[in-house]
ChimeraX commands (.cxc) that place a marker at each C-alpha (Angstrom):
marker #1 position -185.28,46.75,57.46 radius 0.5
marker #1 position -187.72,48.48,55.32 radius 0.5
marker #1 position -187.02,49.07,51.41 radius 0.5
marker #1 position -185.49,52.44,51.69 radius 0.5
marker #1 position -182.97,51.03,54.02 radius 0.5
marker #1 position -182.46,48.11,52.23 radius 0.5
marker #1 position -181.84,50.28,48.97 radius 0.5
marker #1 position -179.22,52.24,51.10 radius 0.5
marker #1 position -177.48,49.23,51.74 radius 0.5
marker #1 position -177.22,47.60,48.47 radius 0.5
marker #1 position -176.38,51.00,46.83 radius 0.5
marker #1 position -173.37,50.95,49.70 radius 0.5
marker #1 position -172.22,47.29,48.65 radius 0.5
marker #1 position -172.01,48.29,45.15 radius 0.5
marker #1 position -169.63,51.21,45.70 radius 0.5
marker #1 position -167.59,49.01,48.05 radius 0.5
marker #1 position -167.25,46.36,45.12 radius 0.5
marker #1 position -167.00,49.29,42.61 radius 0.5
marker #1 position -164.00,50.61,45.06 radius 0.5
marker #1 position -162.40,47.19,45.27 radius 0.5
marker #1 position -162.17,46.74,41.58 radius 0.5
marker #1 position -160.84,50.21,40.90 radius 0.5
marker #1 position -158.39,49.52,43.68 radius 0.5
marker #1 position -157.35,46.59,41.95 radius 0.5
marker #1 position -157.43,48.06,38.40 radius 0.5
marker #1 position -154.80,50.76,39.94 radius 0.5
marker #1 position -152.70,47.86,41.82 radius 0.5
marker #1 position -152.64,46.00,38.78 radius 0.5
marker #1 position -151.56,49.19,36.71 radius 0.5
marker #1 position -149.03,49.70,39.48 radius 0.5
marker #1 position -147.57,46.32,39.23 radius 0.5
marker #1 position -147.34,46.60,35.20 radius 0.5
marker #1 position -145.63,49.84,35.48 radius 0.5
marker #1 position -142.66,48.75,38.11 radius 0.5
marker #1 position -141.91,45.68,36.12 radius 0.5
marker #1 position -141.59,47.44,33.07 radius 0.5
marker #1 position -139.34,49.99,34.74 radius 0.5
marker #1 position -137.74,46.88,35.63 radius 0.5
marker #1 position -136.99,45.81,32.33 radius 0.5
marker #1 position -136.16,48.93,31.67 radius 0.5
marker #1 position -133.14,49.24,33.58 radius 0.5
marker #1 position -132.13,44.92,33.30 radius 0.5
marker #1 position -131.57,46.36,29.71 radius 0.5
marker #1 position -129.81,49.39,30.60 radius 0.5
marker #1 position -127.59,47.59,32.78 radius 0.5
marker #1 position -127.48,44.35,30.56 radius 0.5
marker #1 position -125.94,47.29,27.57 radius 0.5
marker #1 position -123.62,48.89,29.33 radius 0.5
marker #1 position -121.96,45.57,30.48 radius 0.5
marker #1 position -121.32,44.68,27.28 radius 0.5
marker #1 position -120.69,47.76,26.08 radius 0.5
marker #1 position -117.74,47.68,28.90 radius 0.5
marker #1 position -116.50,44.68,27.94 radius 0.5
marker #1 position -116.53,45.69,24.20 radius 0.5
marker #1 position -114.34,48.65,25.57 radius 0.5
marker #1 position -112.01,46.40,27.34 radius 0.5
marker #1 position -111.70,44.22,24.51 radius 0.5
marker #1 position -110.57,46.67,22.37 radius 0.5
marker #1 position -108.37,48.27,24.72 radius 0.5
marker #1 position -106.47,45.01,25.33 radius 0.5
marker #1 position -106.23,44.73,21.49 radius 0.5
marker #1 position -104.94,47.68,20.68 radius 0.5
marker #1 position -102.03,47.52,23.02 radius 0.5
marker #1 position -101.09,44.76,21.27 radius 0.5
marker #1 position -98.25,42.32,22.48 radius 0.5
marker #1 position -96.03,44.63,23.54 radius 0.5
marker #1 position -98.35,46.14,26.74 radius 0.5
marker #1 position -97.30,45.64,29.98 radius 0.5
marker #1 position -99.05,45.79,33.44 radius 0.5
marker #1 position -98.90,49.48,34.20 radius 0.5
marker #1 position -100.02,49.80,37.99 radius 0.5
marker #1 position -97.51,46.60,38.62 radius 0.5
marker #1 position -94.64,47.85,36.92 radius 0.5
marker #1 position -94.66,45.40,34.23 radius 0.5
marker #1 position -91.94,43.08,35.79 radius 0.5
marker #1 position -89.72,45.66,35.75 radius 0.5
marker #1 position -88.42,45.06,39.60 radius 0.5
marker #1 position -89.54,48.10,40.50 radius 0.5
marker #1 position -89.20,48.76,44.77 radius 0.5
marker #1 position -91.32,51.43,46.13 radius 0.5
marker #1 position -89.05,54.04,48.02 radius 0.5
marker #1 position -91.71,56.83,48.78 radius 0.5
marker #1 position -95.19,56.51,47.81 radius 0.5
marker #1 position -94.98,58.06,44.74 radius 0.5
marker #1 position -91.53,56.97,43.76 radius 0.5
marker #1 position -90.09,53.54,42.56 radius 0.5
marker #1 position -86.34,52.23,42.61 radius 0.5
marker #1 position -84.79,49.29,41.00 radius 0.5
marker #1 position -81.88,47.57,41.90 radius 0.5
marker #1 position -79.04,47.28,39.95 radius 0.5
marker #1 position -79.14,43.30,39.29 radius 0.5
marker #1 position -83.01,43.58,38.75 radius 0.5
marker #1 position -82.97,45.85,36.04 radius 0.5
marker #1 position -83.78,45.49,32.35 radius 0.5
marker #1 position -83.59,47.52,29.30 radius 0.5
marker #1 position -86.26,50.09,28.57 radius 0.5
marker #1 position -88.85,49.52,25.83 radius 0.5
marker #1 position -88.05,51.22,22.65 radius 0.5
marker #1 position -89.27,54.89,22.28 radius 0.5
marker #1 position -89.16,56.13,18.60 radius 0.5
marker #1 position -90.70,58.41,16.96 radius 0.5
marker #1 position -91.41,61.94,15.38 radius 0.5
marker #1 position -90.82,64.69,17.60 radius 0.5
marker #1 position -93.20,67.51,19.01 radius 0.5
marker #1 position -91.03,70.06,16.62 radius 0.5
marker #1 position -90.79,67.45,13.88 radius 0.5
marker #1 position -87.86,65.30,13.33 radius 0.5
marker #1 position -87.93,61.47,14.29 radius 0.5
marker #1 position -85.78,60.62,17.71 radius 0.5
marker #1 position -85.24,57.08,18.89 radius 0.5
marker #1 position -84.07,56.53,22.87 radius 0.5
marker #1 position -81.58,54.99,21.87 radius 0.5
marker #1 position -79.44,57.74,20.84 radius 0.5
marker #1 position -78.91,58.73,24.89 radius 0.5
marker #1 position -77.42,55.20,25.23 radius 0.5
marker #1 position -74.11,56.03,27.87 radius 0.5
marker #1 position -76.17,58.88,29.09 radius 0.5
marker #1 position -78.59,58.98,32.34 radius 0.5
marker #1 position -81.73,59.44,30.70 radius 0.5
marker #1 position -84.87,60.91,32.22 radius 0.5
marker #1 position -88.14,60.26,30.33 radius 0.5
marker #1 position -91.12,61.93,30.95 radius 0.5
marker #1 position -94.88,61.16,30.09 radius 0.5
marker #1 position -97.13,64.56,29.84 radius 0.5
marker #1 position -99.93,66.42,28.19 radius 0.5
marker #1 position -100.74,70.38,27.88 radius 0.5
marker #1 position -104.31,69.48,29.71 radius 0.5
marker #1 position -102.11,67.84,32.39 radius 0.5
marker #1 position -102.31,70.11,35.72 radius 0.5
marker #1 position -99.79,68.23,37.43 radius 0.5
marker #1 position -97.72,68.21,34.34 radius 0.5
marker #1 position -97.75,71.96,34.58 radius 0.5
marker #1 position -96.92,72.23,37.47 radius 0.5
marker #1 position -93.37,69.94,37.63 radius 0.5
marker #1 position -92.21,71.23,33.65 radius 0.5
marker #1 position -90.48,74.33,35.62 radius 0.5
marker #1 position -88.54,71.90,38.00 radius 0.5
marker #1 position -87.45,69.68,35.33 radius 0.5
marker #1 position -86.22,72.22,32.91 radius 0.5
marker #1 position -84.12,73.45,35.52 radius 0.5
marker #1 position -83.18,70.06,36.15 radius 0.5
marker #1 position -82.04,69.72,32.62 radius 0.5
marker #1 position -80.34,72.50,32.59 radius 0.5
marker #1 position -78.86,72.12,36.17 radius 0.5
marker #1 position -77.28,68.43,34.68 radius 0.5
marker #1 position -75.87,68.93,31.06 radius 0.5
marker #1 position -74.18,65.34,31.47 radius 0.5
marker #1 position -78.18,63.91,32.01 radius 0.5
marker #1 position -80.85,63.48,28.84 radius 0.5
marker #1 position -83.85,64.58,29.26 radius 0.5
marker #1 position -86.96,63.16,26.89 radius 0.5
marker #1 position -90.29,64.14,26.70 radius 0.5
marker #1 position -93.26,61.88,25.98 radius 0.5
marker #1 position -96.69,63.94,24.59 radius 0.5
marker #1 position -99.46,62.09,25.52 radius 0.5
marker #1 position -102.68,62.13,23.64 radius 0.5
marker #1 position -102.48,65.65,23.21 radius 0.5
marker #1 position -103.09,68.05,20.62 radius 0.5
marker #1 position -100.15,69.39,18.49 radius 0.5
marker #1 position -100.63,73.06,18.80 radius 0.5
marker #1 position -101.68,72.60,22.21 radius 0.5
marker #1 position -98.03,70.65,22.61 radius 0.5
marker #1 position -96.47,73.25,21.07 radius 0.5
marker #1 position -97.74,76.01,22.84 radius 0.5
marker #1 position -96.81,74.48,26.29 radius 0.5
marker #1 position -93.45,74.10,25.21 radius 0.5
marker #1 position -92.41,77.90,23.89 radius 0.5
marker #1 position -94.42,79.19,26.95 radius 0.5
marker #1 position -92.55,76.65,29.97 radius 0.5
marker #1 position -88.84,77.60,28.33 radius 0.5
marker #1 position -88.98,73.46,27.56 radius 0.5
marker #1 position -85.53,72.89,25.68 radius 0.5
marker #1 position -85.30,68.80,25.58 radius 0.5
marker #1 position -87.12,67.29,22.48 radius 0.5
marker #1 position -90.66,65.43,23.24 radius 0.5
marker #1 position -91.49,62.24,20.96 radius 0.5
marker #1 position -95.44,62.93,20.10 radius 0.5
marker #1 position -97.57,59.54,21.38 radius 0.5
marker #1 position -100.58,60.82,19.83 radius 0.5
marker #1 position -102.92,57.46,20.75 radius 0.5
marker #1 position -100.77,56.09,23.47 radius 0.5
marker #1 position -99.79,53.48,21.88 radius 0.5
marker #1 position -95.57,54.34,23.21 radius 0.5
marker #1 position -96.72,54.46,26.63 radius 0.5
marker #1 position -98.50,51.58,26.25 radius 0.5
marker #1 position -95.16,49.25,26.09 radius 0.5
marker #1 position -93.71,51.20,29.49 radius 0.5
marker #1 position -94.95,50.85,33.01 radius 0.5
marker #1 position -96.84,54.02,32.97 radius 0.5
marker #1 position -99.37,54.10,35.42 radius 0.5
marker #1 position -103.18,55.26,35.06 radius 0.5
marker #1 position -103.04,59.44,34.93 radius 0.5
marker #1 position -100.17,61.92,33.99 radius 0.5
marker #1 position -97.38,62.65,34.76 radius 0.5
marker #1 position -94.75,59.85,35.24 radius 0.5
marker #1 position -91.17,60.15,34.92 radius 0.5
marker #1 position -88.44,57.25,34.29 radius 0.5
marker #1 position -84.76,57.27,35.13 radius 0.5
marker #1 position -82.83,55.18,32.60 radius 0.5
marker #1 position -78.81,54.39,33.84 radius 0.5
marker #1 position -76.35,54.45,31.49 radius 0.5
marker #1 position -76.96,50.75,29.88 radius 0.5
marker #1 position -80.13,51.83,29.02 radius 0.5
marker #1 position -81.90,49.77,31.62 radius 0.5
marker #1 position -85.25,51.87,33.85 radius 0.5
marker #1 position -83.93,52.48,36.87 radius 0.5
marker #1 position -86.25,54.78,38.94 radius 0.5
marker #1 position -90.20,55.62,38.34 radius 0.5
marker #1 position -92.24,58.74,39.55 radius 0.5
marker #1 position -95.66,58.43,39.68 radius 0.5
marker #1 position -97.78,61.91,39.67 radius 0.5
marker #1 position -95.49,65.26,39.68 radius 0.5
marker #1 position -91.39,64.95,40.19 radius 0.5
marker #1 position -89.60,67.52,42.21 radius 0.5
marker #1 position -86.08,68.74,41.47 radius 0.5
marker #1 position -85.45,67.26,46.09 radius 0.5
marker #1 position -86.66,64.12,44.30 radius 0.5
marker #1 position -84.91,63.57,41.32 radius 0.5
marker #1 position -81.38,64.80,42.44 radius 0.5
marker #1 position -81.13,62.15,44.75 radius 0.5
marker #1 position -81.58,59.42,42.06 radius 0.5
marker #1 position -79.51,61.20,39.42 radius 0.5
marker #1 position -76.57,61.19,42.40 radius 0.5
marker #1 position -77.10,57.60,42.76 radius 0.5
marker #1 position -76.76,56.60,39.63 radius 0.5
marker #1 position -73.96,59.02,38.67 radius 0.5
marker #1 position -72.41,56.82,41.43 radius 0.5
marker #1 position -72.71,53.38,39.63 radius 0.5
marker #1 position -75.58,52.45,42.13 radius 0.5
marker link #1:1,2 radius 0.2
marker link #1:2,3 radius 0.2
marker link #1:3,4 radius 0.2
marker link #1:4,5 radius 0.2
marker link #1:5,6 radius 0.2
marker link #1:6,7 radius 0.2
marker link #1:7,8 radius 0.2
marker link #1:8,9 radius 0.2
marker link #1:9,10 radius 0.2
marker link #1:10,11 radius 0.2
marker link #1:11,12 radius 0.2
marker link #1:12,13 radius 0.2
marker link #1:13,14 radius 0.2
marker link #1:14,15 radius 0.2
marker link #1:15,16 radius 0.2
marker link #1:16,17 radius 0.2
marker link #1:17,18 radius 0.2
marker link #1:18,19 radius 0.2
marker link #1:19,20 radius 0.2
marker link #1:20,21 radius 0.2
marker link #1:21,22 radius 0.2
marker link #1:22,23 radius 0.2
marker link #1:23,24 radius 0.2
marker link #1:24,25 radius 0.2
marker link #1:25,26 radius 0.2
marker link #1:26,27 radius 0.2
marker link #1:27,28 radius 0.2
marker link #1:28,29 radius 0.2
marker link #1:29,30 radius 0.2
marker link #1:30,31 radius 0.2
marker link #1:31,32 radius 0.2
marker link #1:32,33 radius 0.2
marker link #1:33,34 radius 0.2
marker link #1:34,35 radius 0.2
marker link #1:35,36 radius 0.2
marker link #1:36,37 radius 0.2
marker link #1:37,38 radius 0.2
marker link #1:38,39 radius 0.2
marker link #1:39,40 radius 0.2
marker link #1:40,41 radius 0.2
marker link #1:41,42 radius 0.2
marker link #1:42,43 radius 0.2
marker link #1:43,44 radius 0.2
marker link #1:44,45 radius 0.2
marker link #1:45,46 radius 0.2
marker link #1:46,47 radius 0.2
marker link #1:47,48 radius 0.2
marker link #1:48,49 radius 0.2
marker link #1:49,50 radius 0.2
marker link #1:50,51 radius 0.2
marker link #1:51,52 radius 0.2
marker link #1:52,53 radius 0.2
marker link #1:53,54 radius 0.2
marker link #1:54,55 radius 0.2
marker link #1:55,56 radius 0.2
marker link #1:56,57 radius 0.2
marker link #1:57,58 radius 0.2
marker link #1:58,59 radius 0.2
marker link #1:59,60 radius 0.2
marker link #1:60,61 radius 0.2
marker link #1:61,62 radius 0.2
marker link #1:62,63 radius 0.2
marker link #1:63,64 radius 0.2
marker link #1:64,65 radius 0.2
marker link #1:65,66 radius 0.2
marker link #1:66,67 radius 0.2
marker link #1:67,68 radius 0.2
marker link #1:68,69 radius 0.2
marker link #1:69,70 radius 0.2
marker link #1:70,71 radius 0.2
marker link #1:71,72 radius 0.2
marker link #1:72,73 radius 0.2
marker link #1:73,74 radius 0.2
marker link #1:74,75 radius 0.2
marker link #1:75,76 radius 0.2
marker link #1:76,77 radius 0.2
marker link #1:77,78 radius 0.2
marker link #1:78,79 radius 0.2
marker link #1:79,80 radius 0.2
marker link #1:80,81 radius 0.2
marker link #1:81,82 radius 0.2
marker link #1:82,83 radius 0.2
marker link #1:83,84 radius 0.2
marker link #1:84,85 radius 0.2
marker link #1:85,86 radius 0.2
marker link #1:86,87 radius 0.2
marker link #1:87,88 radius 0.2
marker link #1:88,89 radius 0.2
marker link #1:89,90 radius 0.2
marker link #1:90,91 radius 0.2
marker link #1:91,92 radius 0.2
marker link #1:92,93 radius 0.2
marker link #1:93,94 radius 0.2
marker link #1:94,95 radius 0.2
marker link #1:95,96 radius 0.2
marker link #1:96,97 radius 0.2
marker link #1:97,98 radius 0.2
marker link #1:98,99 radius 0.2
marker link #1:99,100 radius 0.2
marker link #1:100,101 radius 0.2
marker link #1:101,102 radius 0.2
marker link #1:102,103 radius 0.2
marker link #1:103,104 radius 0.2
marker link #1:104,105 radius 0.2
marker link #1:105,106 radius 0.2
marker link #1:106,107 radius 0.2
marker link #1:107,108 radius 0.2
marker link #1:108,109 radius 0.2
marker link #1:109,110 radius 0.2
marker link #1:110,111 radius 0.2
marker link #1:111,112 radius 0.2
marker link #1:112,113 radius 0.2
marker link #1:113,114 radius 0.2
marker link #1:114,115 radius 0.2
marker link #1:115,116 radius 0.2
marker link #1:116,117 radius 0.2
marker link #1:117,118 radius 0.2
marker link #1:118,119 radius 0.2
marker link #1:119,120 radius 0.2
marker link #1:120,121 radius 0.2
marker link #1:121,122 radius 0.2
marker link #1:122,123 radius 0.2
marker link #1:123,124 radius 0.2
marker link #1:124,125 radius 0.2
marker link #1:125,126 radius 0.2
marker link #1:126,127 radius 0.2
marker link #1:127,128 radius 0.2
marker link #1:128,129 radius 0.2
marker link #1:129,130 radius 0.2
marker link #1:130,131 radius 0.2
marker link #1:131,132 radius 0.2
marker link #1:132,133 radius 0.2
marker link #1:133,134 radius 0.2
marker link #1:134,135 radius 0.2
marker link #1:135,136 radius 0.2
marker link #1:136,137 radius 0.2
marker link #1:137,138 radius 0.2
marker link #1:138,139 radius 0.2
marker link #1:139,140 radius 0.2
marker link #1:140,141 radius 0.2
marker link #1:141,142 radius 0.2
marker link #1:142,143 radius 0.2
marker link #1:143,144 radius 0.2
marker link #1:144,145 radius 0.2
marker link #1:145,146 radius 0.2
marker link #1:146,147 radius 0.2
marker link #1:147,148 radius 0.2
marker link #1:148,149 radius 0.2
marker link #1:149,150 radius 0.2
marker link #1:150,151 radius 0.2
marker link #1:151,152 radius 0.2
marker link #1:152,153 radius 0.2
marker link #1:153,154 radius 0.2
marker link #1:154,155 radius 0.2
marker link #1:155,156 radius 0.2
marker link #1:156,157 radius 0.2
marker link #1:157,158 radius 0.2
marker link #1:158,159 radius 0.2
marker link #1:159,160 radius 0.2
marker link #1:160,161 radius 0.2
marker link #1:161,162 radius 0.2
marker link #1:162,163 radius 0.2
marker link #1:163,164 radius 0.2
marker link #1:164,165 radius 0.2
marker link #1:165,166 radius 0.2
marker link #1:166,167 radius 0.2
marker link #1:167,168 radius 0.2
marker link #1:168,169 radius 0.2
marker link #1:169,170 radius 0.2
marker link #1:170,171 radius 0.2
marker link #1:171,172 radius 0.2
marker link #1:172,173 radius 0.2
marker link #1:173,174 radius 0.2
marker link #1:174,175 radius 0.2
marker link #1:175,176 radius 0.2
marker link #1:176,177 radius 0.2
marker link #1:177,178 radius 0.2
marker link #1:178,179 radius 0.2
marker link #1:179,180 radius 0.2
marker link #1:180,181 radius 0.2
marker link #1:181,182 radius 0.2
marker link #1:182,183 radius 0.2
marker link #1:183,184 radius 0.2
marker link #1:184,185 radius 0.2
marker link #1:185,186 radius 0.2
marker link #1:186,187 radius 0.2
marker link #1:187,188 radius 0.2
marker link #1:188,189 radius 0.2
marker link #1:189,190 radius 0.2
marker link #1:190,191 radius 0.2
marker link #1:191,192 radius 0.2
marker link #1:192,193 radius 0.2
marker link #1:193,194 radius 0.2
marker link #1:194,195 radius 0.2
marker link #1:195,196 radius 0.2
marker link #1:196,197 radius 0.2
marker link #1:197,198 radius 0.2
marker link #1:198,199 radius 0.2
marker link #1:199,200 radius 0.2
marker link #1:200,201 radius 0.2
marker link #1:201,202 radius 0.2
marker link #1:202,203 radius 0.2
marker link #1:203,204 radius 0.2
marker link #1:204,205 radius 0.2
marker link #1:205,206 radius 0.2
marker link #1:206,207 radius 0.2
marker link #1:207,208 radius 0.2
marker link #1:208,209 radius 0.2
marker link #1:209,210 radius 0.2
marker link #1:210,211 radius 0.2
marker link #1:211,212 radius 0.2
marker link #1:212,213 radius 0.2
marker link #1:213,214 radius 0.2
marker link #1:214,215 radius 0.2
marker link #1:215,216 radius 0.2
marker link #1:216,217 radius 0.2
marker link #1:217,218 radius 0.2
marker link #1:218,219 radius 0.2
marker link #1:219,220 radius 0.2
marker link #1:220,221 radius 0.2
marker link #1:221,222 radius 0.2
marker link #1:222,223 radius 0.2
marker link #1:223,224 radius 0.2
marker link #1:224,225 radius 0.2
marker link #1:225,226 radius 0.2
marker link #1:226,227 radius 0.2
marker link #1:227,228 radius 0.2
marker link #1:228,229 radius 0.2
view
């Protein structure tokens, strides 16, 4: 190999270590990069867990001693007729929770005062779709069974909003305002709006509706317990 040659082959080894390192330089900054990303999202995920269980926390708190298992039914004896609708026996049931408080158009109401009446309660909100959609069937309802009460429960809603969705759906029952949800709360409403509860005449829940009611629905229940059943 003569010098020229020789130069042309130690000038190619250097590049190929000079290549190597810069190779490993960019694996290295590679490396540093993904397990920062890493940490990155440990934290993330490591904050939002306890941010979670902050939220739970304080959710459990705030219903206080009086919440019951919604999705369950609270112990209520509630048997599922339809898969939106619950019945309880007569033997099995219990007395509602209490439901007091000021009204949509002002004055204070307390459940209570329907006691010897069939009561329906129901749970709804202006921003409620399905709750728009079932207010036409049960003001007809109400006024279709003068010897029933009918209640309404504002959820979490805005006042003017409430209002508004009263004078414009013909509503004539009162609605107690549960501004933070603390009412429903105590019941076994279920996650979402709307749900509606049957009460007999003892006061006691008798029936649950889950999502929207129909008037085909709720006839059938107010029949049965007109009937002492």
């Amino acid at each position: 190999m003569d010098g020229r040659q020789g130069a042309r082959a130690a000038s190619d080894v250097s590049r190929m270590r000079a290549g190597r390192t810069s190779y490993r330089r960019v694996l290295k900054h590679r490396f540093l990069r993904a397990v920062r990303s890493l940490r990155a999202v440990c934290a993330l995920g490591l904050s939002m867990l306890v941010m979670s269980a902050s939220m739970l926390m304080a959710a459990a708190c705030s219903s206080g001693g009086d919440s019951v298992d919604q999705a369950a039914g609270g112990g209520f004896g509630f048997v599922q007729q339809a898969p939106n609708s619950d019945f309880v026996p007569v033997d099995s049931r219990r007395t509602a929770p209490d439901l007091t408080g000021s009204t949509v158009a002002g004055p204070d109401l307390s459940l209570t005062a329907f006691r010897g009446k069939i009561t329906v309660v129901n749970f709804w909100a202006s921003w409620c779709a399905p709750c728009r959609a079932e207010t036409p069937g049960l003001v007809k309802m109400a006024a279709d069974n003068p010897e029933a009460a009918f209640v309404g429960v504002n959820e979490k809603d805005n006042l003017s909003a409430a209002k508004a969705f009263i004078r414009d759906n013909g509503v004539t029952y009162p609605s107690i305002v549960d501004r933070i949800g603390t009412l429903a709360a105590r019941w076994p409403v279920p996650p979402g709006l709307p749900s509606t509860f049957v009460l007999d005449r003892e006061g006691r829940l008798a029936a649950r509706f889950t999502g929207g009611v129909l008037p085909d629905e709720l006839t059938p229940v107010l029949a049965r317990l007109q009937a002492g059943t």
